[in-house]
C-alpha positions as CSV (number, residue, x, y, z in Angstrom):
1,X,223.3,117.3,302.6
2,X,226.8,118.8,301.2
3,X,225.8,119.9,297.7
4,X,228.1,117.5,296.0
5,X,225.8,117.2,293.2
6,X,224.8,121.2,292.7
7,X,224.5,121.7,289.1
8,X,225.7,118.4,287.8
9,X,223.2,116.1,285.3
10,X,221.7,113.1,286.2
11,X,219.7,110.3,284.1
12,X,218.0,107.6,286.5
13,X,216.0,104.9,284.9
14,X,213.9,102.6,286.7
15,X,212.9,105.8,289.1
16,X,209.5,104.6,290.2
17,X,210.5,101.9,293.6
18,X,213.8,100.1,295.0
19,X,216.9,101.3,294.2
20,X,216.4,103.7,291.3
21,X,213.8,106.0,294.0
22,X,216.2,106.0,296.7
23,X,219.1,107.2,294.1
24,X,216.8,110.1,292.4
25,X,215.5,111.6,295.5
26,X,219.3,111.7,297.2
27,X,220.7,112.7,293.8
28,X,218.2,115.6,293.8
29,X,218.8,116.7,297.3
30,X,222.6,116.7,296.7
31,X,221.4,119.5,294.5
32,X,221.5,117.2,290.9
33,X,219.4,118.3,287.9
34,X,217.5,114.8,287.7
35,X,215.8,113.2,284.9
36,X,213.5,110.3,285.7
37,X,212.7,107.6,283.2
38,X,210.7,104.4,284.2
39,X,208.2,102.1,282.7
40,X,205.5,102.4,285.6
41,X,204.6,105.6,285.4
42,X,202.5,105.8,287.5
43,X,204.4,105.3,290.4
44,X,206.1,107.9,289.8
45,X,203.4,110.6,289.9
């Protein structure tokens, strides 16, 4: 990864499948401070 996001906020809702996972775990390994909101939670623990 190139560290695009190193530093940078980052709200994602609907974190816990599809679209909103893939986007918060390459957000976060661009180097993004991520914040994870979603319903099922879960899914995402």
């Amino acid at each position: 990864m190139t560290g695009r996001l190193v530093g940078k906020p980052a709200v994602i809702s609907g974190r816990a499948a599809g679209l909103g996972r893939v986007t918060s775990l390459l957000f976060a390994k661009e180097g993004a401070c991520v914040a994870i909101i979603d319903l099922q939670f879960k899914l995402i623990v």
